[in-house]
BATORNU-953356 format. One line per field, with one value per residue (C-alpha): z, x, y; residue number from 1. Coordinates in steps of 0.02 Angstrom, whole numbers. Layout:
N
pz	c(Z,...) $
px	c(X,...) $
py	c(Y,...) $
k	c(NUM,...) $
// end
This chain:
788
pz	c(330,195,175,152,82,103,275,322,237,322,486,458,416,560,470,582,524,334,390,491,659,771,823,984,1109,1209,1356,1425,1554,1461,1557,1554,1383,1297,1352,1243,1055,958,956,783,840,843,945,913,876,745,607,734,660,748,702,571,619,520,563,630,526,587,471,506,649,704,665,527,548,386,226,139,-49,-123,-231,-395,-390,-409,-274,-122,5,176,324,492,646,821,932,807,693,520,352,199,20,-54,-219,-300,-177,-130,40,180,261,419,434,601,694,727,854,1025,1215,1244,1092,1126,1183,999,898,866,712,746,583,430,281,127,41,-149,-206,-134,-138,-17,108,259,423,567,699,849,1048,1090,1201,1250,1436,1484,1522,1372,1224,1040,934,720,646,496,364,199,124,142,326,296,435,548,651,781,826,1023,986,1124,1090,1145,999,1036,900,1019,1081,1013,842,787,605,602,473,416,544,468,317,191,101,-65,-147,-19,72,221,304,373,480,607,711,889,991,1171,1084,921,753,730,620,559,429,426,383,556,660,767,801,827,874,753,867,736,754,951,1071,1187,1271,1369,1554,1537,1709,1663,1481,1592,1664,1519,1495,1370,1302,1142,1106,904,927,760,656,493,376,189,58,-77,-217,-386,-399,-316,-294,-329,-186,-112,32,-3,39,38,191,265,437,528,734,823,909,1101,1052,972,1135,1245,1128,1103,921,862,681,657,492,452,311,287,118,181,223,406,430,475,490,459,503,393,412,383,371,529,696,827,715,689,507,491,338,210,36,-117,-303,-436,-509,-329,-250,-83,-23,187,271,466,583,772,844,808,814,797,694,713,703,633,585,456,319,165,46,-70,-59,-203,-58,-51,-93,6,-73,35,-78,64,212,339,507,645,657,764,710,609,674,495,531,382,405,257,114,-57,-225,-393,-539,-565,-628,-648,-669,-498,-418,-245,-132,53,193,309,484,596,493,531,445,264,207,73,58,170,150,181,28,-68,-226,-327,-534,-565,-415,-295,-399,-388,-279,-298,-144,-189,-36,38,-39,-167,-174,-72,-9,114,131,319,362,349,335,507,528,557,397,439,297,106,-22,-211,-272,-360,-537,-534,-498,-502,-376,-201,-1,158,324,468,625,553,424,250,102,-56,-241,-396,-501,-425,-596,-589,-553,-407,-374,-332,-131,-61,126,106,259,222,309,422,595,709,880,1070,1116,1306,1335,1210,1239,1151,1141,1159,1023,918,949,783,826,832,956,1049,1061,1176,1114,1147,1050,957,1090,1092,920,901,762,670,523,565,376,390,484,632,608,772,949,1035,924,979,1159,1207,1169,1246,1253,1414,1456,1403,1443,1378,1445,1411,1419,1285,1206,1115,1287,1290,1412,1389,1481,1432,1445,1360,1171,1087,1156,1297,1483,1454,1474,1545,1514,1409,1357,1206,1203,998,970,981,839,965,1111,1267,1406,1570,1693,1823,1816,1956,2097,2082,1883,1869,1982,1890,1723,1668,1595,1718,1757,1712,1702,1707,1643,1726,1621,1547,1663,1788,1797,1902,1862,1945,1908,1949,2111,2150,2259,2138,2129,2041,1962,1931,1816,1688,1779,1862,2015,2076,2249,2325,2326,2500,2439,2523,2474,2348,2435,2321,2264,2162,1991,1920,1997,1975,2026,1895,1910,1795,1787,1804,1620,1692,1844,1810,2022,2031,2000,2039,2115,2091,2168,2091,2230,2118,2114,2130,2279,2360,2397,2581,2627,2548,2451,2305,2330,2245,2308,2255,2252,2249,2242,2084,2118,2272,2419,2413,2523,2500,2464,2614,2487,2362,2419,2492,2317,2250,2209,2209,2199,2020,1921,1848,1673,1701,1756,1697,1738,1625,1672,1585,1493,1490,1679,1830,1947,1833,1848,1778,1816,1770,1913,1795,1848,1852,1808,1957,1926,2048,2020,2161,2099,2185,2344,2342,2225,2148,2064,1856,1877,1690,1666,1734,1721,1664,1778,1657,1746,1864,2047,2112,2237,2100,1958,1797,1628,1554,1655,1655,1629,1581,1516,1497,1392,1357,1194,1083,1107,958,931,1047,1176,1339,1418,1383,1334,1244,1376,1292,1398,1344,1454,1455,1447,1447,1427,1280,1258,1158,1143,1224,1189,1298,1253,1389,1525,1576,1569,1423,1296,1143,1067,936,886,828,802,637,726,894,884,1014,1157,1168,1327,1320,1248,1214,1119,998,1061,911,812,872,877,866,980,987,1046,1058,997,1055,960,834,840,836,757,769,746,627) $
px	c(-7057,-7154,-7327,-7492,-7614,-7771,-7755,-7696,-7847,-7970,-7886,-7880,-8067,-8109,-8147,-8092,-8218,-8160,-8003,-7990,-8036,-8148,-8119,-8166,-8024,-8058,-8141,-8032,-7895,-7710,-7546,-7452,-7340,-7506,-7556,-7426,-7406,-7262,-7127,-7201,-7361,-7445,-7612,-7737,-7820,-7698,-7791,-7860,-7787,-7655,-7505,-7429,-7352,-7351,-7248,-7378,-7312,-7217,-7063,-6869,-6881,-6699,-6511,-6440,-6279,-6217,-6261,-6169,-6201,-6107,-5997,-6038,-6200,-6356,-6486,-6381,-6388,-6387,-6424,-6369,-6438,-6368,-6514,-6656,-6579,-6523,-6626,-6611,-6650,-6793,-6779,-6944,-7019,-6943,-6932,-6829,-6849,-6754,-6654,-6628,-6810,-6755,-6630,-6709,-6739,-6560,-6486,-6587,-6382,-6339,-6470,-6384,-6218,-6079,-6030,-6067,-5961,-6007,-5911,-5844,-5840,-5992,-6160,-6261,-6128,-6166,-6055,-6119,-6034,-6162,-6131,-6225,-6108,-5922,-5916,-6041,-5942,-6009,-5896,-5967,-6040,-5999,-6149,-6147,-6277,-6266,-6410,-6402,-6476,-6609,-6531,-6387,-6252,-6123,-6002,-5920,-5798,-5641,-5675,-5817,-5922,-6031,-6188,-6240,-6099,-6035,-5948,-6046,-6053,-5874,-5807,-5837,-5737,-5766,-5691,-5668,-5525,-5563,-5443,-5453,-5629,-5582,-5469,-5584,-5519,-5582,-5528,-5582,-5624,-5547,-5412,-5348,-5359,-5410,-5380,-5481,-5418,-5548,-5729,-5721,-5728,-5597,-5501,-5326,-5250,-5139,-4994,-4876,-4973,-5013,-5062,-5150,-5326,-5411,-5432,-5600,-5651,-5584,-5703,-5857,-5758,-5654,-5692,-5841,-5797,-5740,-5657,-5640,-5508,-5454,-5598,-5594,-5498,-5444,-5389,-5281,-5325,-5423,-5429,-5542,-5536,-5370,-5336,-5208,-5208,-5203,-5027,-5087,-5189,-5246,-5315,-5356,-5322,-5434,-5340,-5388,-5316,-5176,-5135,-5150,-5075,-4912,-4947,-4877,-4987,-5173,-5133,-5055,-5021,-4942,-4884,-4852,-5029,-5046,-4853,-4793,-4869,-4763,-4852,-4897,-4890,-5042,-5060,-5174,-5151,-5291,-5447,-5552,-5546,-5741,-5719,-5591,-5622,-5521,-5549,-5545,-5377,-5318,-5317,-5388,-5494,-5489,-5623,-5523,-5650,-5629,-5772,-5836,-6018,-6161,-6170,-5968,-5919,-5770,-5636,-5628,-5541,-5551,-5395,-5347,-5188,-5088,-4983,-4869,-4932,-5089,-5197,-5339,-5518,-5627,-5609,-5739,-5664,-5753,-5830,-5923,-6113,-6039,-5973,-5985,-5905,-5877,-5966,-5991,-5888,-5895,-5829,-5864,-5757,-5591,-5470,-5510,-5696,-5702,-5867,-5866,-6005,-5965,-6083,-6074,-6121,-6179,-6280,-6446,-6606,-6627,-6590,-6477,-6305,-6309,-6191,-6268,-6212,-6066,-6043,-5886,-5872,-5704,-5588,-5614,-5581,-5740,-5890,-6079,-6224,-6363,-6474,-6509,-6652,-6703,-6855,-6886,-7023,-7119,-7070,-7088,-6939,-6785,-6597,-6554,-6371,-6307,-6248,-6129,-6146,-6166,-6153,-6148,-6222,-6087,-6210,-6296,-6176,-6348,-6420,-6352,-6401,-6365,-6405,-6483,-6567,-6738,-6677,-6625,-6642,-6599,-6595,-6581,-6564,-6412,-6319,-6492,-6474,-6601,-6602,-6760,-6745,-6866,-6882,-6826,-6909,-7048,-7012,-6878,-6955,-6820,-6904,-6883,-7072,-7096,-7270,-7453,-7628,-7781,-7935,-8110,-8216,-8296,-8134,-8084,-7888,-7821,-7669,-7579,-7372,-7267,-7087,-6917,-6838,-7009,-7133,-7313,-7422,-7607,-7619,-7774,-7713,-7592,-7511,-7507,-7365,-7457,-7486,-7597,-7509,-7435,-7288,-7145,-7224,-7119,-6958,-6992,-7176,-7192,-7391,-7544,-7736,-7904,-8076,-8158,-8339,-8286,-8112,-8098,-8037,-7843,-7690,-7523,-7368,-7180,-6996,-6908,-6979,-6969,-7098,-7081,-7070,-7072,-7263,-7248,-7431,-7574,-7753,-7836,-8040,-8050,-7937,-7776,-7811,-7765,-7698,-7678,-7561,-7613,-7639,-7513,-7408,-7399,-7294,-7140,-7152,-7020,-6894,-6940,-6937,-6884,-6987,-7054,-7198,-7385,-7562,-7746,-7897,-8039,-8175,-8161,-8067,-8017,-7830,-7720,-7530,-7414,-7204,-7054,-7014,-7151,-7325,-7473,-7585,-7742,-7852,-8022,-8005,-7906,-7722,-7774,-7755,-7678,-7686,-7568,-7654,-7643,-7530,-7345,-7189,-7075,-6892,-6739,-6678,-6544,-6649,-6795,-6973,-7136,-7312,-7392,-7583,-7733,-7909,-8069,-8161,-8311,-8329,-8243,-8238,-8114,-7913,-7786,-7584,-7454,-7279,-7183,-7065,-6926,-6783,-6727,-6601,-6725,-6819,-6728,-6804,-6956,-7115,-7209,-7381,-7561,-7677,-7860,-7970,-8153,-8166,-8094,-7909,-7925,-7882,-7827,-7825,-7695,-7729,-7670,-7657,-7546,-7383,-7481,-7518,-7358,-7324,-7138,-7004,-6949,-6897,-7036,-6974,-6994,-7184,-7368,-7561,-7709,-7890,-8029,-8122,-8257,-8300,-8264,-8137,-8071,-7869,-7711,-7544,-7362,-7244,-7117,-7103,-7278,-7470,-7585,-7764,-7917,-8089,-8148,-8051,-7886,-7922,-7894,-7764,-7720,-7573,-7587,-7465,-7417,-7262,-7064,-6920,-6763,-6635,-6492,-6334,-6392,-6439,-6622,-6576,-6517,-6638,-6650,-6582,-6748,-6907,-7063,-7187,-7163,-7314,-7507,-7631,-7848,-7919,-8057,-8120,-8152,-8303,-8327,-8212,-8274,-8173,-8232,-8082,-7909,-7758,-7579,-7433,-7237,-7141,-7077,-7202,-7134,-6951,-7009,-6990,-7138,-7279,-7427,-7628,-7758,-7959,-8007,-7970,-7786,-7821,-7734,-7612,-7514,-7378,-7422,-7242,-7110,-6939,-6919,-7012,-6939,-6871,-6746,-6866,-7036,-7072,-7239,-7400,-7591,-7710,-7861,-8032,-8098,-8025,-7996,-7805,-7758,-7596,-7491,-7305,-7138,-6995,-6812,-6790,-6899,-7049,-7204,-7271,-7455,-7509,-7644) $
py	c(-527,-595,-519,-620,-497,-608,-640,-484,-403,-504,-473,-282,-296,-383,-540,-667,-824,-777,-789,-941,-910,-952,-1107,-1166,-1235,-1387,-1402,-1525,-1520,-1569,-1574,-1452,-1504,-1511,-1345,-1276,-1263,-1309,-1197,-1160,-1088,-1250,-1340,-1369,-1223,-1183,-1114,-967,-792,-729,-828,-715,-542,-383,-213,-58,66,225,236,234,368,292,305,208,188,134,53,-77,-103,-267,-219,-295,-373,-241,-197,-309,-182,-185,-42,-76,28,59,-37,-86,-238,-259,-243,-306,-192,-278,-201,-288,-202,-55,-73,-135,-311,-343,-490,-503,-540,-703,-632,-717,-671,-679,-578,-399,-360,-414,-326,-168,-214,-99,-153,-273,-344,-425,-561,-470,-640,-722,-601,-723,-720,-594,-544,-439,-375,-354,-285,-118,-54,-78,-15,-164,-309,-414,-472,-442,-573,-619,-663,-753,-804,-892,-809,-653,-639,-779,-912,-856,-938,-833,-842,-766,-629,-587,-426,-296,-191,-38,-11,123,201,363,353,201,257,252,117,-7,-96,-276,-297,-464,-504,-478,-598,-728,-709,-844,-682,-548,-411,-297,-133,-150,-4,-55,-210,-156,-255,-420,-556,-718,-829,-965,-847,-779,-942,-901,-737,-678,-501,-401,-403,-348,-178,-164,-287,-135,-169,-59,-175,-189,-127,46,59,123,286,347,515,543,349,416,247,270,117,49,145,43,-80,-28,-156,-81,-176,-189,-377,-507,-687,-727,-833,-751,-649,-440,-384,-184,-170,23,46,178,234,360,467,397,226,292,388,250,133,225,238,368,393,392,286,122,28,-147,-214,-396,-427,-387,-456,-284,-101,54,235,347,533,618,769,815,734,701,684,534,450,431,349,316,241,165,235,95,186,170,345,329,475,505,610,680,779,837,748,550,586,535,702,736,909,1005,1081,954,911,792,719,609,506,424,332,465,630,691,831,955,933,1013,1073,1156,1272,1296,1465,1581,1479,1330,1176,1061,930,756,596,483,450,367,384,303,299,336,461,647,611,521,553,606,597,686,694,866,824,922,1029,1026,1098,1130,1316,1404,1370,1239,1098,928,804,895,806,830,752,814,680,859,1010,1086,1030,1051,1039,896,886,1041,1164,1015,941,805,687,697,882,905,805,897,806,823,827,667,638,496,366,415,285,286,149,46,-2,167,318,438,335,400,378,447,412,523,519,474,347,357,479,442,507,422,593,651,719,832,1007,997,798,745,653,531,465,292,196,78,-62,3,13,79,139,97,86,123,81,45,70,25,105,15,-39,114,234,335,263,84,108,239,227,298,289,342,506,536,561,496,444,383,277,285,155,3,32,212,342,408,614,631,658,815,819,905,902,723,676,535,462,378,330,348,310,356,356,202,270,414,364,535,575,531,573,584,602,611,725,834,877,1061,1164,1292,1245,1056,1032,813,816,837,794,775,776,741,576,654,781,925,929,1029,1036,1004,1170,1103,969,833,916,776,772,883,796,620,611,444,306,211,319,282,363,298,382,344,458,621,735,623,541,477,501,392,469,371,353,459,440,466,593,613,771,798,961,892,948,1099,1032,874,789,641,473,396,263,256,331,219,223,217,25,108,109,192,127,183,132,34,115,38,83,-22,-42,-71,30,190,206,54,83,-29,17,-119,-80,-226,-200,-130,-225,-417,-361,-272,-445,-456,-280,-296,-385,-343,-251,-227,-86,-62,87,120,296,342,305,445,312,134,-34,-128,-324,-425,-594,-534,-603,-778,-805,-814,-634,-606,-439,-376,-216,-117,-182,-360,-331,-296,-259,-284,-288,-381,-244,-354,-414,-275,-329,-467,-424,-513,-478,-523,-516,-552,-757,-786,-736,-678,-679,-590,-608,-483,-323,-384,-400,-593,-683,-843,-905,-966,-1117,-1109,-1008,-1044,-939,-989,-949,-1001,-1008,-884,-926,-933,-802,-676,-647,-757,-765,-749,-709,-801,-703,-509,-416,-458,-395,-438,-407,-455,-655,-767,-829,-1009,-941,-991,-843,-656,-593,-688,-663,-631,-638,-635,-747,-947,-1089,-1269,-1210,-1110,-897,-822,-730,-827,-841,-926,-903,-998,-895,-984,-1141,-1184,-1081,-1099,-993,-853,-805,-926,-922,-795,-668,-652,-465,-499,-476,-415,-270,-226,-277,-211,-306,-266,-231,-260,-399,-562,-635,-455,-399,-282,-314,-179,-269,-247,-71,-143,-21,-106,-260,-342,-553,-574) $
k	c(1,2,3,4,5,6,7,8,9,10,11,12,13,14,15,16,17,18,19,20,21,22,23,24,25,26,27,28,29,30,31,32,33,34,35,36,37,38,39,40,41,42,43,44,45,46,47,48,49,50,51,52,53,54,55,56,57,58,59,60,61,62,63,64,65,66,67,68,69,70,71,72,73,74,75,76,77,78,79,80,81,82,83,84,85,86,87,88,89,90,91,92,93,94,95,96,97,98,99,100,101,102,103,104,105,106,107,108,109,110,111,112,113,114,115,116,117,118,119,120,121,122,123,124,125,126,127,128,129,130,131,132,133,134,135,136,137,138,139,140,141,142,143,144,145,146,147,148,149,150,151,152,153,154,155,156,157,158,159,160,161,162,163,164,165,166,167,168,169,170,171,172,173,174,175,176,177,178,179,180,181,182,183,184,185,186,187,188,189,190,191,192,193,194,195,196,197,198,199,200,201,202,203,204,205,206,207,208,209,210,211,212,213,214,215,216,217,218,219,220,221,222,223,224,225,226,227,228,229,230,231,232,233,234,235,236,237,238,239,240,241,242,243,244,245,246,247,248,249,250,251,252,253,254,255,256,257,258,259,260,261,262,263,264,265,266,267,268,269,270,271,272,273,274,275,276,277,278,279,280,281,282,283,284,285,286,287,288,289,290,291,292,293,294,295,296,297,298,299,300,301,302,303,304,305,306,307,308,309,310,311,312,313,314,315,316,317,318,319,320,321,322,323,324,325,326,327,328,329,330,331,332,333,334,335,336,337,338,339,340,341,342,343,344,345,346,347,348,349,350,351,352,353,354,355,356,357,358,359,360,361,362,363,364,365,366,367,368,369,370,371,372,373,374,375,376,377,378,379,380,381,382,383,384,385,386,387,388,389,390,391,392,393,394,395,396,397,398,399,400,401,402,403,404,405,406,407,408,409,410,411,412,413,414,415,416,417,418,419,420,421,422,423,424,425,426,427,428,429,430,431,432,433,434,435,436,437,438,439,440,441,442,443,444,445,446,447,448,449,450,451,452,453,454,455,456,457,458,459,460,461,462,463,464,465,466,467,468,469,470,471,472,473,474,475,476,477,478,479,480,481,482,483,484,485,486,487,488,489,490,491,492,493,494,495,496,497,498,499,500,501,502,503,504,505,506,507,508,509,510,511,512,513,514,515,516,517,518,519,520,521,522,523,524,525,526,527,528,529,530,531,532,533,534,535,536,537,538,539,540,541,542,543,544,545,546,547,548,549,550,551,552,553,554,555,556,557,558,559,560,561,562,563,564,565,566,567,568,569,570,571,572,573,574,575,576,577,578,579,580,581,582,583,584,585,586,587,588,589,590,591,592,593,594,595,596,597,598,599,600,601,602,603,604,605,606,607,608,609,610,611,612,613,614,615,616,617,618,619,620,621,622,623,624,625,626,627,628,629,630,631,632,633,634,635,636,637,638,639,640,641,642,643,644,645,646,647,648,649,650,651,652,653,654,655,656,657,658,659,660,661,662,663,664,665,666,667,668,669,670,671,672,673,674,675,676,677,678,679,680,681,682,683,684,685,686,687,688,689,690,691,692,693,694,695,696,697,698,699,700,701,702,703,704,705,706,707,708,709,710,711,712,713,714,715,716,717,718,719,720,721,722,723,724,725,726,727,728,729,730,731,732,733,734,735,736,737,738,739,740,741,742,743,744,745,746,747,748,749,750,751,752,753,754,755,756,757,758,759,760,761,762,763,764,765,766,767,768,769,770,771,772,773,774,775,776,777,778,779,780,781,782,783,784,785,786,787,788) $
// end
């Protein structure tokens, strides 16, 4: 994403006139078509800030899989992740740009590469391999791009991928010819190696070397789905662009294939390009090949460990093989503490001054004598530790053990990567006795977001984010990493809400996380600087912990925590105490539900309940519902013109409340097919007749392709508005998916997004208080991003 400083400036400073905003939308009535904006962003209000999108800044936090450096042409690297998209090196900048935003609605399936490939011959030319996980019914996707991840097309694979299935840094799979670039390969995990000799249009199975698939209806309940499959695809050769076809082909079998395959070896070679395979012996049985790698004088170096990973563990051992003769370089055994297992692999160079780089998975922290990047100058003799104990910035992240990708950067043999669970390190002093490492993330924004809050106007923080591994974060600056939130409390963030008459006051729940007897709650009374746990947790909090659970604050002390599948209960002692709600028991649809519970900005005495009825099959047993409550959130009523108005039955996902911070009882919701608006604090409803979903192929009965309308948010008004507050929603206007923005209260909206910046789906939204055509939106694994 290209940055424009000026506007983005004037945006952060709250600019919005300076900046081009303010203009006032019409006051006329215009069908329906000329409600909506191009699918450019267009209308007429165009020039109005909040077209453009920028990332909110938290910093890798997720696992890159691998990274994929062309091999002759500087600074053309690539990292792929499991669920968060692709990125690009920009090397100008320093910093990662992702390449796949333009991924739509439709693609969030797609938006984790189980592997990529580069063309030797062509440095613009780009493949990915996408499909998150294999046991799901859905066949990968080749995507393929021209310049270098600018514009893609795809292609439908007859094979399934899994980004995000165990042993997803195993590889690369994909592979390009070298000499002839029209033949690309790639080892399946369920349906062996595949073959395309016309830039991956169309695919063929390597029958000469098995024609076993897994039926697909048996993938889900293999034990532990360590499918390794065919693990990766090794050209034997020196020379590129000759125009005919390799003849020395490597690939390697994990040992579950192999097993069910009747293969009998965990290697294979061919010298007749893919014609016919002979085994060859190896000499250990039953391990994955992580990685395996080709020296320029042709030795080829294989890493074996016990376990695929993420974070693989031993025994494990590393050779190198001259195609006959294999010789043991490193081996770790598993011992009574140690469990090291080998991840990534690369080499440089050739001969007896071969550099090695090895990655030691598995090992996790950062203390003497511990292996985490072994690097050997001498093709293996002797090796040398790079990572661990060195200095490295910032210094309170550690290299957390899943070491599954290193990379030597083919023009700079001192310049060296790895991956890990938060991102990338990297050093470009690795011939250094201590190499200096620095945290190489800006730009890569790799975190499932579960749910966003903003603050009103005045508050010392911009946002708070509730994510997925890494718990809960206020951010104070929009360009800076977030260091305020109960760290370590979460492991997953799950809601939060502040007090809108004192926003110092925050609350917090979420699972898991490293401190002692899981806390699931806390309160801050100082922004999020500290934090502390509530006194008693919610009597069902324990018993549901998953993600569909929210909280309101309705001032300092007061809350009312809703978990899934539980009946909420509120406190008025900050979680000393907690007391059921009167509202009704949620029975089990067969998936996580939760009560969806908002407070009143205006009248800290009102809170709103929405039961979106919690499943599309459950429509024959039941409706959706909206409850209202005047005393605090202690009792509710339960609106009896909900459903009249159109409401209709949908996972808690697919759904969203917001209230007008700026007018009490003034309530919009997304039932996930439409927008519901109340005026008198929900007790009545009407129906916004302005978005559709698209049901696809899918009957009306079931649920649709894409829904309509999925998550609502108010936010700061431009100047002319002749509504108090702007209304975003995510959903499909006029057979178009986007973000949406009406300053007119409904009447009439025009897309803010457009198709670059699509993230593959957008779940939630919250939007600015204080600056105009400011919104936040949680892309598809994508973090966090923010129009301006």
């Amino acid at each position: 994403m290209k940055k424009q400083s000026l506007a983005l400036a004037c945006a952060l400073a709250g600019l919005v006139a300076a900046c081009g905003g303010g203009s006032s939308p019409s006051s006329q009535s215009p069908s329906l078509a000329a409600m909506v904006g191009s699918a450019s962003g267009g209308g007429a209000d165009v020039a109005t800030t909040g077209n453009r999108w920028q990332s909110v800044k938290y910093g890798g936090s997720g696992y890159v899989t691998g990274l994929i450096f062309h091999p002759t042409s500087p600074n053309v690297l690539y990292a792929r992740t499991d669920m968060g998209g692709t990125y690009r090196w920009d090397a100008a900048t320093s910093s990662w740009t992702s390449i796949t935003d333009g991924f739509g609605i439709r693609e969030e399936f797609f938006n984790g590469a189980e592997s990529v490939a580069l063309d030797p011959n062509d440095d613009k030319r780009v493949y990915l391999v996408t499909g998150m996980y294999d046991w799901s019914g859905t066949n990968a996707r080749l995507y393929i791009s021209t310049d270098r991840g600018d514009n893609w097309t795809h292609v439908d694979l007859p094979f399934r991928a899994g980004s995000n299935d165990p042993g997803r840094a195993i590889g690369e799979r994909l592979m390009v010819d070298p000499n002839k670039p029209s033949v690309l390969y790639y080892g399946s995990r369920t349906s062996g190696l595949w073959k395309s000799t016309d830039y991956g249009q169309t695919w063929n199975q390597v029958t000469s070397l098995t024609s076993f698939q897994y039926p697909g209806d048996q993938i889900g309940s293999l034990p532990g789905r360590t499918l390794g499959g065919i693990e990766g695809v090794l050209f034997d050769t020196s020379t590129t662009g000759t125009g005919t076809a390799t003849q020395t082909i490597y690939t390697s079998v994990g040992p579950d294939y192999a097993n069910a395959a009747g293969l009998n070896y965990n290697l294979y070679k061919s010298t007749d390009g893919g014609a016919t395979w002979a085994g060859v012996t190896t000499p250990v049985t039953g391990f994955y090949i992580p990685h395996m790698v080709r020296a320029k004088d042709g030795i080829v170096y294989v890493a074996f460990t016990k376990e695929m990973g993420p974070g693989a563990g031993g025994p494990c051992r590393l050779y190198k093989f001259d195609g006959t003769n294999w010789t043991l370089l490193k081996s770790y055994d598993t011992e009574q503490w140690v469990n090291f297992g080998m991840g990534g692999l690369s080499v440089s160079g050739s001969g007896p001054t071969t550099r090695i780089a090895l990655g030691v998975s598995n090992s996790w922290g950062n203390w003497q004598g511990q292996p985490v990047v072994q690097v050997s100058d001498d093709a293996g003799q002797t090796w040398r530790e790079i990572a661990s104990m060195t200095p490295h910035t910032p210094s309170d992240v550690d290299f957390s053990g899943w070491v599954d990708d290193v990379e030597i950067d083919p023009s700079n043999p001192d310049h060296i990567l790895h991956v890990f669970g938060g991102g990338i390190w990297d050093t470009k002093s690795a011939s250094a006795a201590t190499p200096n490492w620095n945290l190489d993330v800006t730009g890569l924004e790799e975190t499932a977001t579960i749910s966003l809050t903003t603050p009103p106007k005045g508050a010392s923080y911009a946002l708070l984010r509730s994510s997925g591994d890494i718990g809960t974060h206020v951010q104070t600056e929009l360009l800076k990493k977030p260091t305020r939130g109960p760290v370590g409390w979460f492991g997953n963030g799950h809601a939060t809400d502040m007090a809108w008459s004192n926003p110092a006051y925050i609350a917090a729940v979420g699972s898991g996380g490293w401190v002692q007897n899981n806390p699931r709650g806390a309160y801050s009374t100082d922004s999020g600087v500290t934090w502390t746990a509530f006194a008693s947790k919610h009597p069902d909090a324990m018993a549901n912990q998953s993600n569909e659970e929210t909280i309101a604050v309705t001032k300092p002390g007061n809350i009312i925590w809703a978990p899934s599948g539980a009946v909420p209960a509120y406190t008025t002692d900050n979680g000393a105490t907690w007391t059921y709600t009167n509202l009704p028991a949620l029975p089990s649809v067969g998936v996580n539900r939760a009560y969806r519970i908002v407070a009143d900005r205006k009248n800290p005495n009102k809170v709103y309940a929405y039961n979106s009825g919690g499943a599309w099959w459950n429509q024959w047993s039941d409706t959706a519902h909206f409850w209202y409550s005047t005393d605090g959130g202690h009792t509710f009523s339960e609106s009896t013109t909900f459903v009249s108005a159109g409401a209709l039955v949908a996972d808690f996902g697919h759904t969203s409340v917001a209230v007008n911070p700026n007018a009490e009882g003034d309530v919009w919701l997304a039932d996930g097919f439409s927008v519901l608006h109340s005026t008198d604090s929900g007790v009545t409803w009407t129906k916004v007749n302005a978005t559709a979903p698209d049901w696809g192929a899918n009957p009306t009965w079931m649920y649709p392709e894409v829904y309509g309308a999925t998550s609502i948010a108010l936010g700061k008004a431009p100047a002319g508005a002749t509504y108090s507050s702007s209304i975003y929603i995510v959903g499909v206007i006029n057979n178009v998916w986007g973000v949406y923005r009406s300053d007119n209260g409904a009447a009439t909206w025009r897309r803010i997004n457009d198709d670059k910046h699509q993230y593959a789906g957008i779940s939630n939204l919250a939007a600015d208080q204080t600056v105009p055509g400011r919104v936040y939106a949680a892309g598809a694994g994508r973090g966090v991003v923010f129009s301006y």
